[in-house]
C-alpha positions as CSV (number, residue, x, y, z in Angstrom):
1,X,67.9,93.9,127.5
2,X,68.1,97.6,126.7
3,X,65.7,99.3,124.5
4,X,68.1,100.4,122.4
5,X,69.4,96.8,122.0
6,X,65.8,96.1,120.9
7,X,65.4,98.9,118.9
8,X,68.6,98.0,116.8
9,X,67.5,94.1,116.4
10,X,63.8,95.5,115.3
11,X,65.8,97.8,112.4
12,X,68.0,95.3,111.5
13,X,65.2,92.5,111.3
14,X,66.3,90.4,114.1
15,X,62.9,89.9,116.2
16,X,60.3,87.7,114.6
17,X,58.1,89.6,113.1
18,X,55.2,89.6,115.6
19,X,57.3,90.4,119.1
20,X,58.2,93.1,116.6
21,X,54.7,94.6,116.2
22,X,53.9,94.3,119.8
23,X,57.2,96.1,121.0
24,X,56.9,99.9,120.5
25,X,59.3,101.7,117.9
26,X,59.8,104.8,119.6
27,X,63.4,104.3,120.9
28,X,64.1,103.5,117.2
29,X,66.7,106.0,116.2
30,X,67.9,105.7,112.7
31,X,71.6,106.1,112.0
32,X,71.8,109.5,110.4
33,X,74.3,108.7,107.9
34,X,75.5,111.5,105.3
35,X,77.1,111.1,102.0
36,X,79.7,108.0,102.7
37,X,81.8,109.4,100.2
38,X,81.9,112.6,103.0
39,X,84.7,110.6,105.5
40,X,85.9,112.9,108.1
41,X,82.9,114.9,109.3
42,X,83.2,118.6,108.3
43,X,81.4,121.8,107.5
44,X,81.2,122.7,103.9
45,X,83.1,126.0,103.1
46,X,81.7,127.6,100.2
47,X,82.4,131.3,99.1
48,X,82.0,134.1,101.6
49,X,79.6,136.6,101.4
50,X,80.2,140.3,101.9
51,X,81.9,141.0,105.4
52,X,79.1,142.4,107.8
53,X,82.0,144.6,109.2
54,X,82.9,146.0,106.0
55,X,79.3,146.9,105.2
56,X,79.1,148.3,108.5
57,X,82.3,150.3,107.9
58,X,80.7,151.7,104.4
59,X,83.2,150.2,102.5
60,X,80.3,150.2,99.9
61,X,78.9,153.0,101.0
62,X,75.5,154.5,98.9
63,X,73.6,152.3,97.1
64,X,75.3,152.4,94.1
65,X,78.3,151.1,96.2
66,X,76.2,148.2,97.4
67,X,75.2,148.0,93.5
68,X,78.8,147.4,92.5
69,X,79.4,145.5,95.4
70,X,76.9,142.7,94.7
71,X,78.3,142.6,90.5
72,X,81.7,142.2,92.3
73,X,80.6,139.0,94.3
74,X,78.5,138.0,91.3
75,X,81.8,138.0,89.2
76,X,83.8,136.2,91.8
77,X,81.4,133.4,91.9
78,X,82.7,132.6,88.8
79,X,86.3,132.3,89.1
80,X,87.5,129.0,89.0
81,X,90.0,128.7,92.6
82,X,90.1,127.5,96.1
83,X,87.2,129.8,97.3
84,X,85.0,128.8,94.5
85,X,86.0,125.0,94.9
86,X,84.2,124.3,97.7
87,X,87.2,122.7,99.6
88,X,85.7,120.5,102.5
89,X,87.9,121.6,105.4
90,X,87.0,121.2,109.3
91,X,88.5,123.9,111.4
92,X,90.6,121.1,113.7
93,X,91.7,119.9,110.1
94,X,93.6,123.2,109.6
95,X,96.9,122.5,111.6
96,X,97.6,119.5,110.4
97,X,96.4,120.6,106.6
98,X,98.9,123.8,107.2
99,X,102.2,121.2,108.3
100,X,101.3,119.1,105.7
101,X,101.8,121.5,102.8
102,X,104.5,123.0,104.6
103,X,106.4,119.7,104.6
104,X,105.0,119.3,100.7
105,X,106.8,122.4,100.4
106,X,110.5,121.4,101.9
107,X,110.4,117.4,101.3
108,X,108.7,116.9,98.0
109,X,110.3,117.2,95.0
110,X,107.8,117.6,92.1
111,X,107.3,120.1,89.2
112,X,103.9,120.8,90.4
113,X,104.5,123.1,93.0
114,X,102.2,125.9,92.4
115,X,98.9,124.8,92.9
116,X,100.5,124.0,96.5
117,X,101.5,127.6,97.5
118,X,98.1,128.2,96.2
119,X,96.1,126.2,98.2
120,X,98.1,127.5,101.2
121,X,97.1,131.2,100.9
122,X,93.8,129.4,100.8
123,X,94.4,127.9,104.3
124,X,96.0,131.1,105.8
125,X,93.3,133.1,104.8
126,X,91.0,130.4,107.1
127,X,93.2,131.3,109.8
128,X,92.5,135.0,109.4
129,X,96.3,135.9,108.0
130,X,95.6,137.5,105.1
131,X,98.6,139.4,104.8
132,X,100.5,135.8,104.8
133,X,97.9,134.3,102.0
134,X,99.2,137.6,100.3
135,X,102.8,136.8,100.4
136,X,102.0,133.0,99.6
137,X,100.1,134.3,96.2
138,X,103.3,136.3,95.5
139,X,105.3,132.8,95.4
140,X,103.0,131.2,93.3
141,X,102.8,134.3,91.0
142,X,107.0,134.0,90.7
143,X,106.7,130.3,90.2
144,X,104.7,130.6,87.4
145,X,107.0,132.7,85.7
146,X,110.0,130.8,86.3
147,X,108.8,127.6,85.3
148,X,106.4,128.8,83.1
149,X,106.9,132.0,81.4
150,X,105.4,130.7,78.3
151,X,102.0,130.0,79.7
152,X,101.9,132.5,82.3
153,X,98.6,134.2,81.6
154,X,96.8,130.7,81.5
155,X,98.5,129.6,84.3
156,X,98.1,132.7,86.8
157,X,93.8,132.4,86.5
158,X,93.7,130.2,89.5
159,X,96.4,132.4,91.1
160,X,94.5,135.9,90.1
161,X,91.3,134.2,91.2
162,X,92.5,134.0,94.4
163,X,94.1,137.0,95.0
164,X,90.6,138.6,93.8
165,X,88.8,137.0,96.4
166,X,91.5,137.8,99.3
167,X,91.3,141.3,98.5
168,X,87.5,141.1,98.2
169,X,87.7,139.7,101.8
170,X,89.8,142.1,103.0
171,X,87.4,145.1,102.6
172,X,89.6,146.1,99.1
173,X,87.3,146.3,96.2
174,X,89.6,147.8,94.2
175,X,92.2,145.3,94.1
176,X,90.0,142.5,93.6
177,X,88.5,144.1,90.6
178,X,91.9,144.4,89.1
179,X,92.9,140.6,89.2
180,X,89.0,140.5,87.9
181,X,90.0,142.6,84.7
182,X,93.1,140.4,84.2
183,X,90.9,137.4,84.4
184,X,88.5,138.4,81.8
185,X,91.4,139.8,79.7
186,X,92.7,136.4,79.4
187,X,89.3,134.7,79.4
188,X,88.5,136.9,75.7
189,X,92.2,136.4,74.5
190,X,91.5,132.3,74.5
191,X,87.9,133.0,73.7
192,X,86.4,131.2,76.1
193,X,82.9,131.7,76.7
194,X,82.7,133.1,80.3
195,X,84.1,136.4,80.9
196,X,85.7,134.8,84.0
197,X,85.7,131.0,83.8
198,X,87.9,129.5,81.3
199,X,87.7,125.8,81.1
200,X,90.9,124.3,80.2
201,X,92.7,120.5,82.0
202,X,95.3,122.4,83.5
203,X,92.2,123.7,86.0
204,X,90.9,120.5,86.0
205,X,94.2,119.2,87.6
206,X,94.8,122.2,89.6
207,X,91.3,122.0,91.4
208,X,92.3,118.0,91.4
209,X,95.4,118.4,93.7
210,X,93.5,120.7,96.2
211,X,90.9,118.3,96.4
212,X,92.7,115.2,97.1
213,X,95.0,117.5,99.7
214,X,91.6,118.3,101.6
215,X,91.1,115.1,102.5
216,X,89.4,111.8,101.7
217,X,85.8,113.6,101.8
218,X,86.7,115.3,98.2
219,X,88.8,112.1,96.5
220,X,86.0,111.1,94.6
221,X,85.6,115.1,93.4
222,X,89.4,115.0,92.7
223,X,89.2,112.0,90.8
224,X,86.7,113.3,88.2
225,X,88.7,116.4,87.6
226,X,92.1,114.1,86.7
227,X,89.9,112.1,84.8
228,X,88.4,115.3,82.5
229,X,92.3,116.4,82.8
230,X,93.5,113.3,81.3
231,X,90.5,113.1,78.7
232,X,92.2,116.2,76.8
233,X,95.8,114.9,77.2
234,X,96.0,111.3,78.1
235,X,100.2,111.4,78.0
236,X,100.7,114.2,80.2
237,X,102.7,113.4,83.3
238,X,101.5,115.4,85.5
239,X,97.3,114.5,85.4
240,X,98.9,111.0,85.3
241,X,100.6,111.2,88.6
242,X,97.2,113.4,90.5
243,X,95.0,110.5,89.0
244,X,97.3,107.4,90.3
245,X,98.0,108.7,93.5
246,X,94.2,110.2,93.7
247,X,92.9,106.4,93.1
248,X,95.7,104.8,95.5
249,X,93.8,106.6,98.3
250,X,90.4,105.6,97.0
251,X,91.7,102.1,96.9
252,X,93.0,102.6,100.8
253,X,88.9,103.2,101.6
254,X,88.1,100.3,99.2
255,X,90.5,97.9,100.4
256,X,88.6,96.1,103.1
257,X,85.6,95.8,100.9
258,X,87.6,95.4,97.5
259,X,90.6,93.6,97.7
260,X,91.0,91.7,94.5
261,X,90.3,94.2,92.6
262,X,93.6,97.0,92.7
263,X,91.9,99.7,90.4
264,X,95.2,101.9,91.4
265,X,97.4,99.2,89.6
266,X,97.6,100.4,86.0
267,X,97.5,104.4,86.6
268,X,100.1,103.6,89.6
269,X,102.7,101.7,87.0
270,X,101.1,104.0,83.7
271,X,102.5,107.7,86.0
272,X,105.3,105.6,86.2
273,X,106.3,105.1,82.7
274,X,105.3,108.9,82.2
275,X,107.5,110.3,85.7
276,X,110.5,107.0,85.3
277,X,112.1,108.9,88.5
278,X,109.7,109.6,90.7
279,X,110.4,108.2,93.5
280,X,107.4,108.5,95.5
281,X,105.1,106.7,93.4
282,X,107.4,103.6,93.3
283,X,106.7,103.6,96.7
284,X,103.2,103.6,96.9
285,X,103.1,100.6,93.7
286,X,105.1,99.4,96.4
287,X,102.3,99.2,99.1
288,X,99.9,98.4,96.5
289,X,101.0,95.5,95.1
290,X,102.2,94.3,99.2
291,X,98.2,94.9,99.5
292,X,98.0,91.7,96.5
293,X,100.3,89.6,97.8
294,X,103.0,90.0,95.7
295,X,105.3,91.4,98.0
296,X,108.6,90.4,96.6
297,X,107.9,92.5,93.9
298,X,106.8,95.0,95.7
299,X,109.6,95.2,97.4
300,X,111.9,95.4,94.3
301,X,110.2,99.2,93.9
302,X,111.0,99.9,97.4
303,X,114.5,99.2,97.0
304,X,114.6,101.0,94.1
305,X,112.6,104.5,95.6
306,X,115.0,103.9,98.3
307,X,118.5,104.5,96.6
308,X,116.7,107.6,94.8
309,X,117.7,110.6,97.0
310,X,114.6,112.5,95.5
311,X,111.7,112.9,98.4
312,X,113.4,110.9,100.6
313,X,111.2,112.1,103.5
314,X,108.2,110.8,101.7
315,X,109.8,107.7,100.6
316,X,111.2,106.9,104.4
317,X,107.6,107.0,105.0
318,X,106.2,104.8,102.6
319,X,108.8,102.1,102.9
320,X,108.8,101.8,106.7
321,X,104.9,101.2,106.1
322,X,105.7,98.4,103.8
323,X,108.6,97.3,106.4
324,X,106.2,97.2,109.1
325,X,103.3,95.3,107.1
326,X,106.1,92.6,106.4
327,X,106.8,92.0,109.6
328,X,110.3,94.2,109.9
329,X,109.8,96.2,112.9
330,X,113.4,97.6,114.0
331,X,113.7,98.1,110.1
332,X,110.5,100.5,109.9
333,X,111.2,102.2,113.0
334,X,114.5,103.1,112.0
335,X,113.1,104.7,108.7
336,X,110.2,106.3,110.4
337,X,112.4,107.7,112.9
338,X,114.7,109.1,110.4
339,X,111.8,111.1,108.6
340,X,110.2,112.6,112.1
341,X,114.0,114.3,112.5
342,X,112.9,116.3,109.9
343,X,109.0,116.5,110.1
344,X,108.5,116.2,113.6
345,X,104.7,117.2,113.1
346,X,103.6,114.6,110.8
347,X,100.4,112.5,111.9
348,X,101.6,110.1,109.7
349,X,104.8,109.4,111.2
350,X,103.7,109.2,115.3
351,X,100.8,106.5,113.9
352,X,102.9,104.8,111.9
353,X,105.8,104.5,115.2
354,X,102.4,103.7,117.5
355,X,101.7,101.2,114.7
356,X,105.2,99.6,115.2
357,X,104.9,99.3,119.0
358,X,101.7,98.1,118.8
359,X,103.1,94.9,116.4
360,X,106.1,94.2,118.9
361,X,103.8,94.1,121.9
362,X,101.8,91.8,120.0
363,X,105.0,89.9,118.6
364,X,105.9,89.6,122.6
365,X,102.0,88.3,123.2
366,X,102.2,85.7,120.5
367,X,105.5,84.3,121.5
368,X,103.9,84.1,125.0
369,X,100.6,81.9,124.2
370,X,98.9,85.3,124.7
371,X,99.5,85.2,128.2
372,X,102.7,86.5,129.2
373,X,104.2,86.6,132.6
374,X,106.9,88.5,133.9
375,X,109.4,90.5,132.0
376,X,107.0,89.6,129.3
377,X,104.8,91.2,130.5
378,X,106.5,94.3,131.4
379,X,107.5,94.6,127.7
380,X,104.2,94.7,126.9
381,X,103.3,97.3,129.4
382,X,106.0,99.1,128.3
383,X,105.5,98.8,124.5
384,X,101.5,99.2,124.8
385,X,102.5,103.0,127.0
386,X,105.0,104.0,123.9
387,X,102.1,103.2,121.7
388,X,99.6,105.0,123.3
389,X,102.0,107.9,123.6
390,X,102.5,108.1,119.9
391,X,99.4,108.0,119.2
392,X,98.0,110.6,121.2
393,X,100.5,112.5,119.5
394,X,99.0,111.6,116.3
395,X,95.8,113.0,117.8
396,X,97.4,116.7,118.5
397,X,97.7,117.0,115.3
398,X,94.9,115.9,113.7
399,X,92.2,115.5,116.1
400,X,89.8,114.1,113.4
401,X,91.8,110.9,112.7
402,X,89.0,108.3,113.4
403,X,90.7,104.8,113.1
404,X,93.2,106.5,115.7
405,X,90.9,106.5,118.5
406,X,89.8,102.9,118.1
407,X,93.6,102.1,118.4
408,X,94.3,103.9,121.2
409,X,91.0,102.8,123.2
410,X,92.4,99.2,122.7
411,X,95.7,100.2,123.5
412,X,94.1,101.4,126.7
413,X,92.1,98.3,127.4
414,X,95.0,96.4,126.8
415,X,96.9,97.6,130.0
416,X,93.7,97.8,132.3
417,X,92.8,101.7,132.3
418,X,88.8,100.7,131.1
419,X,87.7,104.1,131.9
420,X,90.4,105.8,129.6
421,X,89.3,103.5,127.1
422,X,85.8,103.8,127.1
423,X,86.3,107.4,126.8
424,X,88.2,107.2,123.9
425,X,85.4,105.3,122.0
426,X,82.7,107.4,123.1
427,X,85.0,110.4,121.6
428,X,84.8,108.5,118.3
429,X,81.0,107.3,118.5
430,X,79.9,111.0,118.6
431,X,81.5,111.7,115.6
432,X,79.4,112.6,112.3
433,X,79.8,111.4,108.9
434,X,82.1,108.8,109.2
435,X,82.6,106.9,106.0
436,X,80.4,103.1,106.6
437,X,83.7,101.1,106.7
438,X,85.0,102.9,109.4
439,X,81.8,103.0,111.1
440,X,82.0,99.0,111.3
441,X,85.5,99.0,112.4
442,X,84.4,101.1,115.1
443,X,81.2,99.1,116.7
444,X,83.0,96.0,115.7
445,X,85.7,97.1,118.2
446,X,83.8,99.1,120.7
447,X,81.5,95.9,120.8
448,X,84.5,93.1,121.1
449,X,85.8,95.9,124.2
450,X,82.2,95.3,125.8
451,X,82.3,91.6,125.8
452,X,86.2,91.0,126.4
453,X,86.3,92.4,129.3
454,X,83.0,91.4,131.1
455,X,81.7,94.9,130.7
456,X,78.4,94.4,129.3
457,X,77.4,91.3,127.0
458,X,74.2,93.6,125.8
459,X,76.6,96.7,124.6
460,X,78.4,94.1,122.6
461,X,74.9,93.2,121.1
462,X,73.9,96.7,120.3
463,X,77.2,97.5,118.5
464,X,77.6,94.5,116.7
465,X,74.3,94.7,115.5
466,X,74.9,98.6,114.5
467,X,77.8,97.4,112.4
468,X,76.0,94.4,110.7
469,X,73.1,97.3,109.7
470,X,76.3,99.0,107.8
471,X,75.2,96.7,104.4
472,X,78.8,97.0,103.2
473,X,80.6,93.8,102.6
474,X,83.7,94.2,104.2
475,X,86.5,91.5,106.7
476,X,85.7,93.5,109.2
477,X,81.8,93.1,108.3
478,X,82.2,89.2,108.6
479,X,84.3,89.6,111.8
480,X,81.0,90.8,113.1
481,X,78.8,88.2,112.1
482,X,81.9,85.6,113.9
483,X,81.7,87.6,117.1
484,X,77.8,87.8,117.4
485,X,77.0,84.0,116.5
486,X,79.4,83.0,118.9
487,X,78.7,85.2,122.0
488,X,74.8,84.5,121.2
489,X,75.7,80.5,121.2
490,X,77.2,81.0,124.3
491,X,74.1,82.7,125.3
492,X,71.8,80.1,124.5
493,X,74.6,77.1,125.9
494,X,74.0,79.4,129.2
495,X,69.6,79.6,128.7
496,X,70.3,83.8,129.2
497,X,67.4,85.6,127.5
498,X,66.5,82.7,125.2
499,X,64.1,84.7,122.9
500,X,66.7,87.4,122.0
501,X,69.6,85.1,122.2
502,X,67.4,82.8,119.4
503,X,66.1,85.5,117.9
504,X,70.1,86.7,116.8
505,X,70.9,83.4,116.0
506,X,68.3,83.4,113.0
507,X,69.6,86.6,112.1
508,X,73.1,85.3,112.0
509,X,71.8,82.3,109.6
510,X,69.5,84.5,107.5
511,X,72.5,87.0,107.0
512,X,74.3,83.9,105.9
513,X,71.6,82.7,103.3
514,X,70.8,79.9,105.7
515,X,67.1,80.1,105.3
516,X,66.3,76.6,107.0
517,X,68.0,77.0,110.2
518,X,67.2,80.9,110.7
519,X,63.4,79.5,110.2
520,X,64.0,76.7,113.1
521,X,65.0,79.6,115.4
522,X,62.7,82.3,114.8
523,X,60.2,79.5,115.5
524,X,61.6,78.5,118.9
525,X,61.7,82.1,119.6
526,X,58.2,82.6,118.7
527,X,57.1,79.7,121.1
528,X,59.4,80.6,124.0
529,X,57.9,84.3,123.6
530,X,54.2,82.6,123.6
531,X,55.1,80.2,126.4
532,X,56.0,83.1,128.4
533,X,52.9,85.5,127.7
534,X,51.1,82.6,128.8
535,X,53.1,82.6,131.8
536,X,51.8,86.0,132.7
């Protein structure tokens, strides 16, 4: 067995305990996990400092520039907008975070559109176009006084926050100490008590939508702000909506390891009441309560975002996934194919399509005893290759989508090309601070790829046991345990490497509170181990 192998079963308390003392811990290597509220592995952006290059160009000149220059970063550390936010965004995150506001932007209809043209001056300045971050401020700016004129002062910080930064970033001093002034100016006329940080919900929900647009790494930060949003006004439609939509997604990461309890329910059906047209949301109640089993229902809400001609695109979306889950395959892909016509870059819509291939082949595979012949089985070839190709056009897009990998490596497996396959999980395995979940979706699969296919029975071993170390109590979690008991039964049926075979076994029972039987194991372990040092 390989030392890793033995180094996992050590660290997950496999071994008895005295083969563990006598075995060295050196190829022990821990897992390295990060926040698991951080799910998509990325740098942290925080503010920038000065630009070398401007410094070097003596933008701030004398020391009195530098003087002036260092109270003009200290003031911008306390704006309240995208560059102070801390926004987790991976550089391969960008494209796909740029077509999705874009199509936010054409397909959505909501009243909360600023904060969107916002956050995308935030992303073009990333990209190094400033000048386009410029021209996206100037939308925002004529947003706010066309849909709120009233407000406008309180409503432009975030905006004049960011245009202070841009210019700050752009070598223009200057500038950004004139949307400074106009921040302050408002700060003292609601007498707040920052000269530059005013804390009001409207922020709160503001900084809420970038957040949950960022990605599932800051949901949990997006959440709190709609929560301190809705603390101050409870009936407004808008926090409503950013908070049920912001716990939807948390309940998409929850749902393996929480599904009876639905903690999106009552905010999903509560933005309802509040927003009685929006379609989008209907959808997503939709899904949710699909997720509970009450699908009928669920599909009441679907029928009725459907007839609403208000973000269709979105609800084409939403409705084909609830399509597919029921089992309505040539239904969903005629929805999903309707909404790529018009967003033909969405990662959303090629996995979703993949998704639907995927379900046919196995449709094709079921009706077959899962072992078709013939024209069955070039169907499934077939369907399996239009899979993989949506997929990997999921993956363009957004080459950080984790669960995607695992799906195509079994698509790959599935028609034979190993190699491709294995290369495909390895791409996932190297990748950092995946949320635990997903982590045990991955060794769960990698592992069942390892022993389906005769590739290595001691792989399998390792990665099931790397996902049973994942203490999270999850299906895919007690798919695990399943896998492992039965290929190290098999194991012991066939007398291969009795004491680690044994050994798993008690693991298996102790995991399952069987104290008795994982005692009776460990103990024929520990004699077969003794027998054997005898031996030698």
């Amino acid at each position: 067995m390989e030392e890793e192998q033995f180094a996992d079963m050590r660290h997950a308390g496999v071994l008895p305990s005295d083969r563990a003392e006598r075995r060295s811990c050196s190829h022990q290597t821990p897992m390295g996990r990060d926040d698991p509220s951080d799910h998509s592995g990325s740098e942290e952006r925080r503010p920038h400092p000065v630009p070398a290059n401007a410094l070097q160009a003596g933008i701030w000149g004398c020391a009195s520039d530098k003087s002036n220059g260092n109270l003009l970063e200290e003031s911008l550390a306390q704006l309240r907008c995208h560059f102070t936010w801390e926004l987790l965004i991976e550089d391969t995150e960008l494209p796909d975070l740029e077509n999705r506001i874009f199509n936010e932007i054409d397909f959505l209809d909501t009243k909360y559109n600023v904060g969107i043209h916002n956050l995308l001056a935030y992303v073009k300045h990333l990209k190094g176009q400033n000048q386009e971050a410029l021209g996206s401020l100037k939308e925002a700016e004529d947003l706010i006084q066309q849909e709120h004129a009233a407000q406008s002062d309180a409503r432009s910080l975030v905006t004049w926050g960011n245009y202070a930064w841009l210019y700050y970033h752009m070598g223009r001093p200057a500038e950004a100490q004139a949307y400074l002034d106009k921040v302050e100016s408002t700060c003292r006329k609601f007498e707040a008590p920052s000269r530059y940080r005013m804390e009001c919900p409207q922020m709160d929900c503001e900084e809420g939508w970038a957040l949950l647009k960022c990605g599932g790494k800051n949901y949990e930060r997006a959440k709190a702000c709609f929560e301190k949003a809705l603390a101050v006004e409870p009936e407004n439609p808008e926090f409503s909506t950013g908070y049920a939509i912001t716990i939807y997604r948390l309940d998409g990461f929850n749902k393996e390891t929480e599904v009876n309890k639905a903690f999106c329910l009552q905010p999903l059906k509560e933005a309802i009441r509040l927003n009685p047209k929006d379609a989008y949301i209907k959808a997503l109640l939709a899904l949710k309560l699909q997720d509970l089993g009450q699908e009928a229902e669920g599909e009441k809400y679907i029928e009725e975002a459907l007839t609403n001609m208000s973000s269709q695109t979105y609800v084409f979306r939403y409705a084909a996934k609830f399509y597919r889950r029921k089992g309505s395959l040539d239904k969903a892909l005629q929805l999903l194919k309707t909404a790529l016509r018009a967003t033909p870059s969405s990662t959303f819509l090629h996995h979703q399509i993949g998704l639907c291939y995927r379900a046919q082949m196995i449709e094709i595979k079921r009706a077959a005893h899962w072992q078709p012949r013939g024209k069955d089985r070039e169907n499934v070839h077939r369907l399996a290759h239009l899979a993989i190709n949506e997929i990997q056009k999921a993956l363009m897009i957004k080459p950080t989508f984790e669960l995607a990998y695992v799906e195509l490596a079994d698509l790959y497996a599935e028609i034979g090309q190993y190699t491709k396959a294995e290369d495909t999980f390895q791409k996932v395995l190297c990748m950092k601070t995946i949320n635990d979940h997903l982590q045990q979706v991955i060794h769960y699969h990698y592992g069942h790829f390892q022993e389906l296919h005769k590739i290595s029975a001691d792989k399998a071993i390792t990665h099931y046991l790397k996902g049973l170390k994942i203490k999270v109590a999850s299906s895919t979690r007690a798919k695990i345990l399943t896998a492992l008991e039965k290929l190290a039964k098999r194991r012991v049926h066939q007398n291969i490497r009795m004491v680690e075979s044994l050994s798993i076994l008690g693991f298996i029972h102790k995991l399952k509170g069987e104290v008795r039987e994982a005692l009776v194991c460990y103990e024929k372990a520990l004699r077969l181990a003794a027998d054997f040092n005898t031996v030698i």
